[in-house]
C-alpha positions in Angstrom: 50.1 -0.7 -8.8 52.2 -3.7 -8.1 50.9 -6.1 -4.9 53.7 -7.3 -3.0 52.6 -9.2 0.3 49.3 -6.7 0.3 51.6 -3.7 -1.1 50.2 -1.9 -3.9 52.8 0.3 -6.9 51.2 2.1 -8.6 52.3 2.1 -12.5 53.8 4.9 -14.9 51.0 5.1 -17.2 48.5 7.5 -17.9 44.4 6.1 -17.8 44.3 7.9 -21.4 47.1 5.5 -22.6 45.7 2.1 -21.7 43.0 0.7 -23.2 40.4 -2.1 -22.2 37.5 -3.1 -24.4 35.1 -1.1 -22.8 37.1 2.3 -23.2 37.4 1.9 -26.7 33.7 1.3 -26.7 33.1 4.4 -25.1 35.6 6.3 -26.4 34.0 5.3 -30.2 30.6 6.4 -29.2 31.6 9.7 -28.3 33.6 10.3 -31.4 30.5 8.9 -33.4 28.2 11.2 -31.6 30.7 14.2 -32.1 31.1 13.4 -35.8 27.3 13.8 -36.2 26.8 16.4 -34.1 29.9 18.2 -36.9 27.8 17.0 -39.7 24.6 18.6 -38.7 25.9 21.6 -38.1 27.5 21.8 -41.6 24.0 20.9 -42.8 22.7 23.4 -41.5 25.3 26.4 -42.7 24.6 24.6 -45.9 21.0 25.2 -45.9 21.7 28.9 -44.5 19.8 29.1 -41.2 22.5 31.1 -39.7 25.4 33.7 -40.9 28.4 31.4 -42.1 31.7 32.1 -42.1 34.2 29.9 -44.0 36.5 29.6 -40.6 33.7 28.0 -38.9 32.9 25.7 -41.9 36.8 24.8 -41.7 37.3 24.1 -38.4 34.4 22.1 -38.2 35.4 20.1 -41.7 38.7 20.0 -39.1 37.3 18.3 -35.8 35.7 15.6 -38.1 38.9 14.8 -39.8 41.0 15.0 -36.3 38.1 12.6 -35.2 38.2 10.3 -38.6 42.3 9.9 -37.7 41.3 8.9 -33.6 38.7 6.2 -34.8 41.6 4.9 -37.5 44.4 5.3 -34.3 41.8 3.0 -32.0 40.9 0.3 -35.1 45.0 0.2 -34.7 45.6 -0.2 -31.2 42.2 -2.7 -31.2 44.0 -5.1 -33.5 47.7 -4.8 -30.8 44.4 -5.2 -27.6 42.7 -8.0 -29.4 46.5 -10.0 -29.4 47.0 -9.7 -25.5 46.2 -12.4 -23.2 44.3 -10.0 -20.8 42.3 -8.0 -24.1 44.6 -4.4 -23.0 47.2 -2.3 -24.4 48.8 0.3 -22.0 51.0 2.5 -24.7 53.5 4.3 -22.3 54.0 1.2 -20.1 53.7 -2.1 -22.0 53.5 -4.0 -18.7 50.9 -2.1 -16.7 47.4 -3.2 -16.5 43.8 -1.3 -15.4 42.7 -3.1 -12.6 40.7 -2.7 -9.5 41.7 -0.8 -6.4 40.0 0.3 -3.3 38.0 -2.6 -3.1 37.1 -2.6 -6.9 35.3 1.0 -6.1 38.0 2.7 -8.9 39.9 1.4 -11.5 44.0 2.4 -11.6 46.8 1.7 -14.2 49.3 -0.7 -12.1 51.2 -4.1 -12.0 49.6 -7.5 -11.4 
């Protein structure tokens, strides 16, 4: 969004795309959580509690290397956030910027 005398724009971004300190937070929790959720499930085919078959043991040895390549992708794009003036990156629109709207209820990609 872009506030001209009390108009708002909203931006061309996607909320997925820009990142603030506390997403990337968040978003490396989850991926933490998920990546020991993966390896305690591959514990425990390897201990044989359940009937295993190797395509579950490979997509699972899969998830955890997608997840390995996201948390290398966000120590990236933490060094380009950590650079800004503002601490955020917005990938598919350089200049747009999470900020408050509706009172400060929600939180939208636009312009300052």
């Amino acid at each position: 969004m872009r506030a001209i005398d009390g108009s708002k724009f909203k931006a061309v971004n996607n909320r997925d795309r820009n990142f603030t300190l506390a997403k990337m937070k968040r978003r490396a929790e989850v991926i933490d959580k998920s990546i020991e959720r993966y390896l305690r499930q591959l514990d425990a085919m390897d201990q044989g509690s359940a009937v295993v078959t190797e395509a579950q043991t490979t997509r699972l040895k899969e998830k955890i290397t997608s997840l390995t390549e996201e948390v290398q992708q966000l120590q990236s794009i933490e060094i380009q956030r950590t650079e800004t003036p503002d601490q955020q990156v917005s990938l598919t629109d350089p200049d747009a910027r999470s900020m408050n709207a509706n009172c400060g209820l929600q939180r939208a990609d636009g312009y300052r």
